[in-house]
C-alpha positions as CSV (number, residue, x, y, z in Angstrom):
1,X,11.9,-46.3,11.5
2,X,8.8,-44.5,12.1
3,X,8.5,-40.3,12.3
4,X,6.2,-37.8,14.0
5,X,4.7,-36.1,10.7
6,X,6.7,-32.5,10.2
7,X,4.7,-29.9,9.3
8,X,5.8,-26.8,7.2
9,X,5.1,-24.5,11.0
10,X,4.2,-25.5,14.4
11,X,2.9,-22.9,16.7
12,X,4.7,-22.2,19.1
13,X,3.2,-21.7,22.6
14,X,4.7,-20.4,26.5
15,X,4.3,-22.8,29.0
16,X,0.5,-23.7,30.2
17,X,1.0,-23.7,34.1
18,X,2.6,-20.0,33.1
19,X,-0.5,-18.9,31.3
20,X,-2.9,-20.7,33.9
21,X,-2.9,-17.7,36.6
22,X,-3.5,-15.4,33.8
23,X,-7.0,-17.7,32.2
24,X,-8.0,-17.6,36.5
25,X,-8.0,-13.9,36.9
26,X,-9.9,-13.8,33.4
27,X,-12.7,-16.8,34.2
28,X,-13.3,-14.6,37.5
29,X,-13.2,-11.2,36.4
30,X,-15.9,-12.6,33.8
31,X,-14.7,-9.6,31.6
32,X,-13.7,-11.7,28.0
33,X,-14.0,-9.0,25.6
34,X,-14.6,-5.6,24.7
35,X,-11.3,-4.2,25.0
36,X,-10.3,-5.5,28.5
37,X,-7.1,-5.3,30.6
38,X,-5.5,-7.9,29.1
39,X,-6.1,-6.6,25.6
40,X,-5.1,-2.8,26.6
41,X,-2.3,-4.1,28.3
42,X,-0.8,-6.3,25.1
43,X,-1.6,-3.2,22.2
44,X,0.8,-1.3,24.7
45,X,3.4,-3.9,24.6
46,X,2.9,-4.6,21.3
47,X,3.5,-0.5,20.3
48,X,6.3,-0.5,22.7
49,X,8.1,-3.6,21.0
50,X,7.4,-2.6,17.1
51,X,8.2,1.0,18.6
52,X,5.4,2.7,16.6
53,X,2.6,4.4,18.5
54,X,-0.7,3.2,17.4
55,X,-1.9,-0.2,17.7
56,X,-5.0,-1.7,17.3
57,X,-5.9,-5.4,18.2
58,X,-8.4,-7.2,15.8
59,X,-9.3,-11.0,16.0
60,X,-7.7,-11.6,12.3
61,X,-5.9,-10.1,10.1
62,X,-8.1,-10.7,7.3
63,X,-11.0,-8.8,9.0
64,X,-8.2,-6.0,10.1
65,X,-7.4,-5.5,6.1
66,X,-11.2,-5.6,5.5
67,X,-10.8,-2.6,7.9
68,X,-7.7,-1.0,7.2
69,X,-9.8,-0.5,3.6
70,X,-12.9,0.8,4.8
71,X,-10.9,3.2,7.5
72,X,-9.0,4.8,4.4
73,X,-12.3,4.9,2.4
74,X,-10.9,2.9,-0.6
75,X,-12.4,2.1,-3.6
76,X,-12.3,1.7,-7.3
77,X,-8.9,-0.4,-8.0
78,X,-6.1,-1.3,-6.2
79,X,-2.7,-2.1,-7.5
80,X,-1.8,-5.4,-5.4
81,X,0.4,-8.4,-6.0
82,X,-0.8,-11.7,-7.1
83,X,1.8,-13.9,-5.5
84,X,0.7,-13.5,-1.4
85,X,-2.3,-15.8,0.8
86,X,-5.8,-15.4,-0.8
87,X,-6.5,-12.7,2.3
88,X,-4.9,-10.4,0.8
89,X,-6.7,-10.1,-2.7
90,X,-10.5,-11.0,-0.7
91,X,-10.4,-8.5,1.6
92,X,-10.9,-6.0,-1.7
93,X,-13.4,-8.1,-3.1
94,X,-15.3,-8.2,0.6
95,X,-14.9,-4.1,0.0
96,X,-16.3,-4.3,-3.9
97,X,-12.5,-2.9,-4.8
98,X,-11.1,-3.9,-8.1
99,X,-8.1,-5.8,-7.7
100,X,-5.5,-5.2,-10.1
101,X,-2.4,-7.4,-10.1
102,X,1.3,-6.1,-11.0
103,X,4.4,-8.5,-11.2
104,X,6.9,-9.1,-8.6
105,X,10.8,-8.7,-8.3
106,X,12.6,-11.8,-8.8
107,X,15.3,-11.9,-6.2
108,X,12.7,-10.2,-3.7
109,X,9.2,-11.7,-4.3
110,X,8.0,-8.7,-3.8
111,X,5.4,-6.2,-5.2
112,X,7.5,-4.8,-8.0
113,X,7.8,-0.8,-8.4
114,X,7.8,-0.6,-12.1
115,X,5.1,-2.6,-12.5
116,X,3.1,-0.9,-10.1
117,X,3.5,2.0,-11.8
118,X,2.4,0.5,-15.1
119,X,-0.9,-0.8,-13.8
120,X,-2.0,2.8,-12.5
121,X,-5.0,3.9,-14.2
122,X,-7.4,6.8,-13.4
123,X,-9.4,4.5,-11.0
124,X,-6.4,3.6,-8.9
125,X,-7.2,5.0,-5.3
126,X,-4.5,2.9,-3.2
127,X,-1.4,0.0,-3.2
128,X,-1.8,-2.8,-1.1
129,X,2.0,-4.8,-0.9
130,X,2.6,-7.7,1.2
131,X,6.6,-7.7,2.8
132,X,6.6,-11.4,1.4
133,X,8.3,-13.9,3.7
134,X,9.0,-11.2,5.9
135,X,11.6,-9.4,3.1
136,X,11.1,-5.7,3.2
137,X,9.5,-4.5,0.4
138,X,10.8,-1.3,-1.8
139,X,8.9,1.0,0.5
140,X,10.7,4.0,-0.5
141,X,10.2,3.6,-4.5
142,X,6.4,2.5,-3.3
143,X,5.9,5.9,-1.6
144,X,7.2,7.8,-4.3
145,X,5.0,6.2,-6.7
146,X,1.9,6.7,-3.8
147,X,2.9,10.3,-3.9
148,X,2.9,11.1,-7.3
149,X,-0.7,9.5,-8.1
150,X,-2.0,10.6,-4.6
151,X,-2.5,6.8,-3.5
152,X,-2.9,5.3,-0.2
153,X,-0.4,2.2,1.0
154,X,-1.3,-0.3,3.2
155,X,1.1,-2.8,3.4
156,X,-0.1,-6.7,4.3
157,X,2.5,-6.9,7.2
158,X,1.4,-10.6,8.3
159,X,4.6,-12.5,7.4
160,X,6.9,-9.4,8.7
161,X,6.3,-9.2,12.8
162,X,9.9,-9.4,14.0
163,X,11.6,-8.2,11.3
164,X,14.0,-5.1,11.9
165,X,15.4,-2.9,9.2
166,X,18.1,-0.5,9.1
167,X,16.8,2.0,7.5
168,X,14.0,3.0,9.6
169,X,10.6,1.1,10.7
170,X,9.3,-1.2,8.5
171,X,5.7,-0.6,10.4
172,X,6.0,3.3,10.2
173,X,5.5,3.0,6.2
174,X,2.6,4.0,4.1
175,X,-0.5,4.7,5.8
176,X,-1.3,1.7,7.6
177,X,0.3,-1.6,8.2
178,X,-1.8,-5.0,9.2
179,X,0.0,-8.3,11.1
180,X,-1.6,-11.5,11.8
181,X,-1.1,-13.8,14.9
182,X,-2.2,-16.4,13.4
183,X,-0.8,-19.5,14.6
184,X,1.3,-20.3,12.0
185,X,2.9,-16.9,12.3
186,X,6.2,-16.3,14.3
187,X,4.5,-14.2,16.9
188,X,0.8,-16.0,17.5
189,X,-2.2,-15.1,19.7
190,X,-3.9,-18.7,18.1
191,X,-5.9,-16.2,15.4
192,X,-5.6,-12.6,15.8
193,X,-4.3,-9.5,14.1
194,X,-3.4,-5.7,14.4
195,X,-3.7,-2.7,12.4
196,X,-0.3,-0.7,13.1
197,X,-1.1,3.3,11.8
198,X,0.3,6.9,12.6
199,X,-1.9,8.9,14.2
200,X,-4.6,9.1,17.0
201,X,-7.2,9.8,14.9
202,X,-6.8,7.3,12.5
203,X,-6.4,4.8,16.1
204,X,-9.4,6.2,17.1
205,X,-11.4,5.7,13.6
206,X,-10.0,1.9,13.7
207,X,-11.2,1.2,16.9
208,X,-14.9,2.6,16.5
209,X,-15.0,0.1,13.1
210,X,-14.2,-3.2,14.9
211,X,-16.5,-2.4,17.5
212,X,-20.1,-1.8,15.6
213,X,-19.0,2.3,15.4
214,X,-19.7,2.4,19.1
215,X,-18.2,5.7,20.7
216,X,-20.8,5.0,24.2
217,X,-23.4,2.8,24.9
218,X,-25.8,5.5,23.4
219,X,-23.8,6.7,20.5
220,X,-22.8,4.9,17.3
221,X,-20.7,6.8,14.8
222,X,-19.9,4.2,12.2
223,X,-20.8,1.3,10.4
224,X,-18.6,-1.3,12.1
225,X,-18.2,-4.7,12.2
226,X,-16.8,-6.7,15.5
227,X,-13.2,-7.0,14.5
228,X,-12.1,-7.3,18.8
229,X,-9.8,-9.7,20.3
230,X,-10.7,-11.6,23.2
231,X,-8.7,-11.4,26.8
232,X,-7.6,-14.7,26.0
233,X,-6.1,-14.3,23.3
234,X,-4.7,-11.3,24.4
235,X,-3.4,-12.6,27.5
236,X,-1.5,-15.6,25.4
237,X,0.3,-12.6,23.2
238,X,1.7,-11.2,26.1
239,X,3.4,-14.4,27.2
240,X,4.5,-15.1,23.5
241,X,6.6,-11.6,23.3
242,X,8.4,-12.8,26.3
243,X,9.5,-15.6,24.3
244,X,10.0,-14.0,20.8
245,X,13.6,-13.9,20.8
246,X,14.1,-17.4,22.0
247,X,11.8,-18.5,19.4
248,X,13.3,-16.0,16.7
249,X,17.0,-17.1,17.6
250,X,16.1,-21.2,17.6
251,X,15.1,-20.0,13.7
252,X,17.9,-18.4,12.5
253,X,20.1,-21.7,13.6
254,X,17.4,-23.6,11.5
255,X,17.8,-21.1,8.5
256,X,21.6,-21.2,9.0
257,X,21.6,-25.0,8.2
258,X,19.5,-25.0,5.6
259,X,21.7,-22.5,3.8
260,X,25.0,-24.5,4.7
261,X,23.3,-27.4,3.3
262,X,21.8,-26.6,0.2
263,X,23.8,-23.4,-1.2
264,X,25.4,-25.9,-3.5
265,X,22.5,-28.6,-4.4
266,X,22.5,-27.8,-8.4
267,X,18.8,-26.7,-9.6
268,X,18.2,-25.2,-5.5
269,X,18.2,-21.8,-4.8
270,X,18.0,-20.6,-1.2
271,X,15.8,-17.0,-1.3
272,X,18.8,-13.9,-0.8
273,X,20.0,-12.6,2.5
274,X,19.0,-8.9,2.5
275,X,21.5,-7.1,4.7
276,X,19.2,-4.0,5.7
277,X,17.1,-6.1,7.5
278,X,17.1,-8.2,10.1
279,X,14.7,-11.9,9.7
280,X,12.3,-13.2,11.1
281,X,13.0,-17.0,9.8
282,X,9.5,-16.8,9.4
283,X,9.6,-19.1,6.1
284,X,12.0,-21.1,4.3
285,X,11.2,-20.7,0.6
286,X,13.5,-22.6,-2.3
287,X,12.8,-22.7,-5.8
288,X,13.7,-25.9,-7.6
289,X,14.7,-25.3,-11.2
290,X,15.1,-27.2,-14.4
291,X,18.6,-28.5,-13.5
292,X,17.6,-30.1,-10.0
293,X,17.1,-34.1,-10.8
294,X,13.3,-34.2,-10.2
295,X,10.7,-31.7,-10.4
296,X,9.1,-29.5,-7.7
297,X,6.3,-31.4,-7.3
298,X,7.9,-34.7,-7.7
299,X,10.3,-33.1,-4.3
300,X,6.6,-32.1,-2.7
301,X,5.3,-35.5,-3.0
302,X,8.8,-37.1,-2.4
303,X,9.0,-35.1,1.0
304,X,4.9,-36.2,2.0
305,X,6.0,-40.2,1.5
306,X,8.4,-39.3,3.7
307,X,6.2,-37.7,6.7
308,X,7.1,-34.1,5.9
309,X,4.4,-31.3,4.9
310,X,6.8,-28.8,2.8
311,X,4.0,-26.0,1.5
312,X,4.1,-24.7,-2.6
313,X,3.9,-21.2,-0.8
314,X,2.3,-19.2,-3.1
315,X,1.1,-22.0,-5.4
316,X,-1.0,-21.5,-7.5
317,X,-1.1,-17.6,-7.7
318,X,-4.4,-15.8,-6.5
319,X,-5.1,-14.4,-9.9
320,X,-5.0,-17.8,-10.8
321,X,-8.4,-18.5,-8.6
322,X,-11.5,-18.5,-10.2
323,X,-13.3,-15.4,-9.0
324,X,-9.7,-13.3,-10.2
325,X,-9.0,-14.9,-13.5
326,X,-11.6,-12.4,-15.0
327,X,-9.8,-9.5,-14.3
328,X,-7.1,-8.7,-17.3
329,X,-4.3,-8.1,-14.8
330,X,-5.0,-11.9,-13.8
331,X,-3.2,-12.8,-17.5
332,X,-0.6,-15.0,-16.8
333,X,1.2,-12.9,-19.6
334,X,1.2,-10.0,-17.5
335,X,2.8,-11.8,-14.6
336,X,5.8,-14.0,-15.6
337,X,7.7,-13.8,-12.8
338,X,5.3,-14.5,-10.2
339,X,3.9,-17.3,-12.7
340,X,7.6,-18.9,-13.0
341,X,7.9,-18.6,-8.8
342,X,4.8,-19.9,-8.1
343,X,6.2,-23.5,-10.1
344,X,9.4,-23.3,-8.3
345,X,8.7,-22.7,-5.3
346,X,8.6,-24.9,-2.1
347,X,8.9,-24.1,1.8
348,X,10.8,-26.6,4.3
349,X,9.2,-26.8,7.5
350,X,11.0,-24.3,10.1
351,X,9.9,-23.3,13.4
352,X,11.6,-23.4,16.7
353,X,10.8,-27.0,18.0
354,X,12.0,-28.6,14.6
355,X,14.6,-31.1,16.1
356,X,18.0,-31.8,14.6
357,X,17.3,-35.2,13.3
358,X,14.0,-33.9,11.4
359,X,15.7,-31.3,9.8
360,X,18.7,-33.6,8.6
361,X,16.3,-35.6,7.1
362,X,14.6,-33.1,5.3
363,X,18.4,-31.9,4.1
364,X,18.9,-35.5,2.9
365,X,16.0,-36.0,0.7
366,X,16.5,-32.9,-0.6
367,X,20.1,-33.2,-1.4
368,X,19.8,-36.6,-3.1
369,X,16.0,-36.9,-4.1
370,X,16.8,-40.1,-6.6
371,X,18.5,-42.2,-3.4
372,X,21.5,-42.5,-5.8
373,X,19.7,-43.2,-8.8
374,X,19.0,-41.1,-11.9
C-alpha cells in the first residue's frame, strides 16, 4: 500500500476563500509594503497575544537577528550555543562578531549557564541563547551571569512562539527576543520574523534599521537594511492567530501519543516535560542510544524507505561547519554534550494535519525497527 510522503512539518494554513477578501482589498489598495495596515494591524495583535509591548515585523528572522545585533551595537565575541539552525551562529558572522560556543544542558538542550560563564573573556560584549524546541531556557541564571559581566541577551526565540511559562514572560527576557514565521514554524506568515524588545526607543531604533534608517522621505538616520514584511504576509498572520490554538491543541494530542507510545521502547528517550511551561509541540525530538536495536541513522534511513522525512535536528552541530571549526570553542572537546546529542538525535514529523494512520506508522517502525528480526 502506497503513502503520501510525511514530512518532519507541514505548514499549516487558514482557509484560502477566508484569506481571498483580505489579498482584494490589498491588490486594490496597491499599498504592498512599507509598513501598511495590514502589517500595523498584525504587530498590534501580535504584542496583544505574546502580551509584551513592542513588536516589530521583519521579513525573516535571520535578517531580524542580523538586526537585533546591530540595534544593540554588538561586537567582539559572543557566547552562543552550537547546537541550534545555522541562522543563529551567521547572523554574527554577517555582523564580523566572534562566535564563541559553550555546551548545553543535557535534559534541556539548552544554552548551559556554567558554561557560559566559563567561555567569558574580556571581549565578550553579549549572549545569544536559542529556547531550543521551544524549552525555556535558564533565563534567570542567564541574566545573572549578563549582569555581572555587563552583557547584552538576545535570545533566538524562533522555535518558542506559543509557549507560556509560569514564571513570567518568556519574551520579556534579556534585551531583546527574535521569532520566525517561517513556515515550518507553529505560527507562520510563509517567511517572516519579529523582534520582540522593551522599550519605545529601542521599537523605534528597530524600525528605522529595517527600513534604510528612514525617519521621513527627507531624513535618514541610520544605516539600515530593508528587513519589512509585506501586507501579504501580514494579512496571512492575522488569520493564522485565529487558528493557533486549534493548531496548538491538534499537537499536544500528537505529542501525547508519541509519549504513550514510546516511553518504554529500550534505547528511546522522549525529550522531558518541563512543568513551568506550557508547549508549543513545536518539535518532537528523541534520542536513540546504544541500547536501541539499530542505530540513529540506520532509524533515519529506515523511516525515508518508508515515505517519512524524520530530521537529525541539530545534526551535525554548527561549530561543526566549515567556516566555525576554526574557532577553538568549535573543539568537539569542549562540547560533549551537544556533540553526543547531535548523534542521538532524531525528530518525528508533528504538525496538526498529521493523520492517525501516519503517525501509527511512524510508532510502528519505530517500536520494532528489525520487523521482528535481530
Amino acid at each position: 500500500m502506497s503513502h503520501d510522503p510525511v514530512y518532519v512539518t507541514r505548514p499549516y494554513l487558514p482557509p484560502l476563500d477566508e484569506l481571498m477578501p483580505d489579498f482584494r482589498e490589498i491588490w486594490d489598495s496597491r499599498v504592498l509594503t512599507n509598513s501598511g495596515p495590514y502589517h500595523q494591524a498584525l504587530e498590534k495583535a501580535l504584542a496583544e497575544y505574546l502580551e509584551v509591548e513592542y513588536v516589530s515585523l521583519f521579513c525573516n528572522a535571520t535578517i531580524a537577528l542580523v538586526t537585533a545585533l546591530q540595534a544593540l551595537k554588538v561586537s567582539g565575541e559572543v557566547v552562543t550555543t552550537p547546537y541550534s539552525f545555522v541562522a543563529t551562529s551567521h547572523s554574527l558572522l554577517w555582523n564580523n562578531i566572534r562566535p564563541v560556543f559553550a555546551d548545553i544542558n543535557p535534559v534541556t538542550l539548552n544554552l548551559d549557564p556554567d558554561a557560559i560563564e566559563r567561555a567569558i573573556t574580556e571581549h565578550t560584549t553579549a549572549i545569544m541563547p536559542v529556547h531550543c524546541y521551544g524549552v525555556p531556557c535558564d533565563t534567570e541564571a542567564i541574566q545573572k551571569i549578563a549582569d555581572k559581566y555587563k552583557l547584552s541577551v538576545i535570545y533566538d526565540a524562533a522555535h518558542a512562539f506559543g509557549v507560556k511559562r509560569n514564571s513570567g514572560n518568556l519574551f520579556a527576557e534579556g534585551d531583546i527576543s527574535v521569532l520566525s514565521f517561517h513556515a515550518t514554524k507553529v505560527f507562520n506568515t510563509l517567511e517572516g520574523g519579529a523582534i520582540v524588545c522593551r522599550t519605545p526607543e529601542m521599537k523605534r531604533h528597530i524600525d528605522h534599521l529595517k527600513n534604510f534608517g528612514f525617519v521621513d522621505e527627507v531624513t535618514v538616520v541610520e544605516a539600515g537594511i530593508n528587513g519589512k514584511m509585506n501586507e501579504m504576509q501580514a494579512a496571512i498572520g492575522l488569520h493564522q492567530l485565529s487558528y493557533l490554538d486549534d493548531a496548538l491543541s491538534r499537537r499536544r494530542i500528537i505529542d501525547t501519543r508519541y509519549r504513550e507510545a514510546l516511553h518504554r521502547v529500550e534505547g528511546v528517550n522522549c525529550m522531558a516535560v518541563f512543568k513551568d511551561a506550557a508547549s508549543n509541540y513545536a518539535y518532537f525530538p528523541v534520542l536513540i542510544n546504544d541500547a536501541y536495536p539499530i542505530s540513529r541513522d540506520a532509524l533515519y534511513a529506515l523511516l525515508r524507505e518508508n515515505g517519512i522525512f524524520a530530521r537529525r535536528y541539530f545534526f551535525p552541530l554548527i561549530s561543526n561547519f566549515a567556516m566555525y571549526q576554526h574557532f577553538p570553542s568549535a573543539d568537539p572537546a569542549n562540547l560533549p554534550v551537544a556533540s553526543q546529542v547531535a548523534r542521538q538525535v532524531l525528530c518525528l514529523p508533528i504538525y496538526p494535519e498529521l493523520n492517525d494512520e501516519d503517525l501509527q506508522r511512524i510508532i510502528s517502525l519505530v517500536q520494532n525497527p528489525t520487523g521482528g528480526n535481530k
